[in-house]
C-alpha positions in Angstrom: 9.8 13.3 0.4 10.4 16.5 2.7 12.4 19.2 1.2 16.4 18.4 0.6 17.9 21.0 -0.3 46.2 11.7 -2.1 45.4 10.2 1.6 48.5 11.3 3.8 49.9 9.2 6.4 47.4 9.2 9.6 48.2 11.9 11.9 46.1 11.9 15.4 46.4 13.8 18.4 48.1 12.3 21.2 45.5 9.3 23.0 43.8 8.7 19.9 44.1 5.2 18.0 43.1 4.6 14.4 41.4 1.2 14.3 40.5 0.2 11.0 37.7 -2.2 9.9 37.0 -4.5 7.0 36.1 -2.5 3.1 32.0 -2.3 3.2 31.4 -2.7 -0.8 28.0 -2.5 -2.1 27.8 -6.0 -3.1 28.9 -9.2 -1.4 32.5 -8.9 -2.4 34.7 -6.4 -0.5 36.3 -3.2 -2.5 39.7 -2.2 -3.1 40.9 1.2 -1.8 41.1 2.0 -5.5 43.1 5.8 -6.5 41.9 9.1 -4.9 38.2 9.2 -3.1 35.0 11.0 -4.2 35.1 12.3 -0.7 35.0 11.6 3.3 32.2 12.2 6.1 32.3 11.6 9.6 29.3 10.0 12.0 29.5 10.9 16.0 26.8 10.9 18.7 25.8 11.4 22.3 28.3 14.2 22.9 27.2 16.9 24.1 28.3 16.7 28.0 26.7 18.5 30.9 29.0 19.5 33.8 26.3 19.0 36.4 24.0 15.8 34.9 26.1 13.3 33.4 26.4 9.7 33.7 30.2 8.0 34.4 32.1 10.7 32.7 32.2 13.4 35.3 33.8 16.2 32.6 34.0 17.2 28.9 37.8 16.2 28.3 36.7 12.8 26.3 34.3 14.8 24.2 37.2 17.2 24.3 39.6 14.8 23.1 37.4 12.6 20.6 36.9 16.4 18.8 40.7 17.1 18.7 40.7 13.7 17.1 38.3 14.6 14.5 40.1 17.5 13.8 43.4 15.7 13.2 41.8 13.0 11.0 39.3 16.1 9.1 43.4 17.8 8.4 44.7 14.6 7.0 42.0 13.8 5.0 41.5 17.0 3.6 38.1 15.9 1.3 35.1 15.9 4.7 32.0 16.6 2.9 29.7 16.3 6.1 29.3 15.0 9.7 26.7 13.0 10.2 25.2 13.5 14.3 22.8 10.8 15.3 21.4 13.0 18.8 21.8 13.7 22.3 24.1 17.1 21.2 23.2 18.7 24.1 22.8 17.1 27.7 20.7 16.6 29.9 17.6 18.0 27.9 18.2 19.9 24.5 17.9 23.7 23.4 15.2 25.7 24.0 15.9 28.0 21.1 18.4 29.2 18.3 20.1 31.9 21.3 20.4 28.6 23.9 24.0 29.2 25.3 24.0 25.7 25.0 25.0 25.9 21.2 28.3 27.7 21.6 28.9 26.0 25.0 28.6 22.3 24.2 28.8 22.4 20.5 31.0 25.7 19.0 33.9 25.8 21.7 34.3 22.3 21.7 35.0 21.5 18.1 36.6 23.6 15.5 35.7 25.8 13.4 37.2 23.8 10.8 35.2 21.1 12.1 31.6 23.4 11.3 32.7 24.8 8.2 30.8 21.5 6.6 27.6 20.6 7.5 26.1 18.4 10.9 23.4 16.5 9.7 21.0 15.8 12.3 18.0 14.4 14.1 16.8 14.7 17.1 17.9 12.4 20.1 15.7 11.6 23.1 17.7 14.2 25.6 17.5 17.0 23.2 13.4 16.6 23.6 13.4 17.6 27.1 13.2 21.1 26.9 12.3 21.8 23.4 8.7 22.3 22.0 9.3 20.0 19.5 8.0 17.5 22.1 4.3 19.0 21.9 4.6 20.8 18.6 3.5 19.0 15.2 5.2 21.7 13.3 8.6 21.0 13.0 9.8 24.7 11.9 8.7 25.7 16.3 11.7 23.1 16.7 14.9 24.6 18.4 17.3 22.4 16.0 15.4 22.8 12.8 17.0 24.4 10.3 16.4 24.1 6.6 19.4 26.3 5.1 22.0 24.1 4.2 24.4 27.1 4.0 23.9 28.4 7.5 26.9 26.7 9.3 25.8 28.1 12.8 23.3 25.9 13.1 22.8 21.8 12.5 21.7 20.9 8.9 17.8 19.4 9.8 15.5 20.2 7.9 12.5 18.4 8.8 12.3 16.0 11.7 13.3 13.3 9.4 14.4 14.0 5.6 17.2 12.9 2.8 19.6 14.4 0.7 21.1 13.5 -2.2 25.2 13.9 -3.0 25.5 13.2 -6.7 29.2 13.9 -6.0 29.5 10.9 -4.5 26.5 8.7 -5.7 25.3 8.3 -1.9 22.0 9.8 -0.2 21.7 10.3 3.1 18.6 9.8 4.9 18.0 11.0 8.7 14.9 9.2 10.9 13.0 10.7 13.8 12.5 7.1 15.8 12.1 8.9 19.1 9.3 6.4 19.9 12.0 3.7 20.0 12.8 5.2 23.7 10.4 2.9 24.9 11.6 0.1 22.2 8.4 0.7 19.9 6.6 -1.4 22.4 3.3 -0.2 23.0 2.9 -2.5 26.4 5.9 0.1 28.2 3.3 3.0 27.9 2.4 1.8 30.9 5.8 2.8 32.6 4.2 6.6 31.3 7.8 7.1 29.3 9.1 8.7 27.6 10.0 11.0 30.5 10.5 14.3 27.8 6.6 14.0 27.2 5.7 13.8 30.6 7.7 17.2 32.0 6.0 19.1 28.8 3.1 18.6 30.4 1.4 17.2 26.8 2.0 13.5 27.2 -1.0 12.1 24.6 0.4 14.9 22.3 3.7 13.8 22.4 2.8 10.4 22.3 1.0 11.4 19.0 3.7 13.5 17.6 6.3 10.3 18.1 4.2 8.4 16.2 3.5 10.4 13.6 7.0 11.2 13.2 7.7 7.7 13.3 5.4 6.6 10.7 6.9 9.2 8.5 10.6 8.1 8.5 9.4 4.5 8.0 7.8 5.6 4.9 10.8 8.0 4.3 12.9 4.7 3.8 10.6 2.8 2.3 10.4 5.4 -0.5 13.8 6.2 -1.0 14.8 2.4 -1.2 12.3 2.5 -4.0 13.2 5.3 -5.6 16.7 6.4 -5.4 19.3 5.6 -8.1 22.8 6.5 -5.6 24.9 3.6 -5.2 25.2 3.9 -1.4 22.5 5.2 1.4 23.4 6.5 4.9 20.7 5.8 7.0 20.3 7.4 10.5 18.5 7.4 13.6 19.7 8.0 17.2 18.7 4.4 17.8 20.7 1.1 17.2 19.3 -1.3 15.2 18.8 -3.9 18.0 16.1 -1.6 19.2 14.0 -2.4 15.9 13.9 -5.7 16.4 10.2 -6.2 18.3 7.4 -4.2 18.5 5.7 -1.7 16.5 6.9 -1.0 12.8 10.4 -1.8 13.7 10.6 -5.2 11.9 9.4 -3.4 8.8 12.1 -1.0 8.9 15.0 -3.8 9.3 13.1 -5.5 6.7 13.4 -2.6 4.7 16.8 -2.3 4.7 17.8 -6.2 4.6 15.9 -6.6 1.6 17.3 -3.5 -0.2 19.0 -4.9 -3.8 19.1 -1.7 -5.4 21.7 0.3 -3.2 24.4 -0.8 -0.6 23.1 0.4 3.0 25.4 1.6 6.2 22.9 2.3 8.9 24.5 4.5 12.3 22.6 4.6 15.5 23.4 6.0 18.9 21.7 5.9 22.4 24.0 3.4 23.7 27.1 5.0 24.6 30.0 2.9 22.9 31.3 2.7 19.0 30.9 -1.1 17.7 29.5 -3.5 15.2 28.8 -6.0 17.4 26.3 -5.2 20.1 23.5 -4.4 16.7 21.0 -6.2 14.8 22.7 -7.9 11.5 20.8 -6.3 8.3 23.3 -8.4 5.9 24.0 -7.9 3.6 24.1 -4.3 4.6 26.3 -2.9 7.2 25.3 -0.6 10.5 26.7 0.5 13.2 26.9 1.8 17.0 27.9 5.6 17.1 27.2 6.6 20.7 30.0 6.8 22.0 31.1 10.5 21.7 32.0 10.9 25.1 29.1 12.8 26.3 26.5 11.4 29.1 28.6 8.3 29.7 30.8 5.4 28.7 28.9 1.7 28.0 32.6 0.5 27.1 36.2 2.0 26.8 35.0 2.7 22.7 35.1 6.1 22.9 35.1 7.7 19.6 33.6 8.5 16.3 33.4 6.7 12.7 35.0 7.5 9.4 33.7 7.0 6.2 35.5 7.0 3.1 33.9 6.9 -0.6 35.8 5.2 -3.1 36.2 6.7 -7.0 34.3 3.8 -8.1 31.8 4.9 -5.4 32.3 2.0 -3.1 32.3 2.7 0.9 35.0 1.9 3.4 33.6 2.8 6.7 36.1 2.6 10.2 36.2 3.8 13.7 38.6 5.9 15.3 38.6 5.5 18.5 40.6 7.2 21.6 42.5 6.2 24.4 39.5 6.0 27.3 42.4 5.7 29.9 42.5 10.2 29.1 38.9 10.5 29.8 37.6 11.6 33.0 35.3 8.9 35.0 
């Protein structure tokens, strides 16, 4: 295992809707919203827009507004313990380093300080590979994002290219994968297509290819081992991948496997890549829960779901999980 180191009545910005879905419970039966939580976190991804390369959202005002949001519902709830970013922070290609402009452009000056006074818990998604070394690098303290010191708020929280952490606080553990291969579905016959593009500008394309897999056998064994061996009630599991891209190919049916057949803890998986917020466009891993978490208003717009999830832990350490969503009529096509 890598190194770890009252609610109020809802108040949202103008264009923001609160949608609320069903209790997640550990078990089969759905929990009660029983007495004050343990403590909140929030999951986002695919935010960080480009003015010049973007997809069908030609300007930052719905990442813009989907971060006012999440400072409105961060105010009201008053307990966030973290934020939870599945990847693709920073379109069209990633940070080269820790002094990238990008960081305060696309990241600092859009949400608020408030908002990075708790910790972004990361990985890497496939734009944010472009331009770092990361690509051709197996040492993941060369990458741009890394950053091991939980207490340095400037920065994401990362500190390996996949890694866990445990919150006694509120009997979860949350685990962050590095699935990067899954940009070409895991499927060893669309090597042909010579993707994924990031290893082919770097110039190291059988390096990269390497370092993907490596990383990828890593987090697969990363889960496997914390399903085994952790004793919190709840884990958050994370990729920048959905889980409908695990479904063929590669080690992906073992890592769906993994999580279905998981008896010891009750699993919410959050994946990105696809730019929307759902839980319907995903592979099922009942009696777990997972979700779609792309849709932070970055690159583009899959659907009108623009927003970010919500997850609230229970005193009996049970898990409501719901997305907040904002009006897509405000943001900018």
């Amino acid at each position: 295992t890598p190194p770890a180191p009252t609610p109020t009545t809802p108040t949202t910005p103008t264009g923001a809707k609160r949608i609320i879905q069903p209790l997640h419970a550990p078990t089969t039966t759905q929990a009660a919203d029983i007495g004050p939580r343990r403590g909140s976190f929030f999951v986002l991804g695919d935010w960080g827009h480009d003015l010049k390369y973007h997809g069908n959202i030609a300007n930052s005002s719905c990442q813009k507004l989907i971060a006012d949001t999440m400072l409105a519902k961060m105010k009201e709830l008053g307990d966030v313990k973290f934020i939870i970013n599945v990847g693709d922070s920073f379109y069209p290609g990633g940070v080269v380093s820790k002094s990238d402009p990008q960081w305060e452009n696309k990241w600092r000056r859009v949400y608020h300080q408030e908002l990075r006074s708790v910790p972004w818990y990361s990985v890497y998604g496939n734009h944010d590979l472009y331009y770092d070394v990361c690509a051709c690098s197996p040492d993941p303290f060369q990458c741009a994002q890394v950053n091991a010191d939980s207490n340095n708020l400037d920065f994401f929280y990362m500190p390996n290219r996949s890694w866990s952490k445990i919150h006694t606080e509120l009997d979860l553990e949350v685990i962050a994968l590095d699935l990067n291969t899954l940009m070409v579905g895991w499927n060893p016959d669309l090597r042909a297509w010579r993707s994924p593009w990031f290893c082919i500008m770097h110039n190291c394309y059988d390096r990269c290819w390497g370092n993907l897999r490596h990383h990828a056998d890593y987090a697969v064994e990363l889960l496997q081992a914390r399903v085994k061996q952790s004793s919190m009630q709840n884990l958050l599991v994370f990729s920048h991948y959905p889980t409908d891209y695990l479904v063929t190919g590669g080690r992906g049916p073992e890592l769906l496997n993994t999580m279905r057949g998981a008896t010891k803890q009750h699993i919410e998986y959050f994946g990105g890549h696809r730019h929307s917020v759902d839980q319907t466009t995903t592979a099922s891993i009942a009696p777990h829960m997972n979700w779609l978490t792309g849709g932070g208003g970055g690159w583009g717009a899959d659907t009108p779901n623009q927003g970010f999830v919500v997850g609230e832990v229970n005193q009996d350490g049970t898990l409501r999980t719901y997305e907040l969503l904002v009006d897509f009529s405000l943001c900018s096509r």
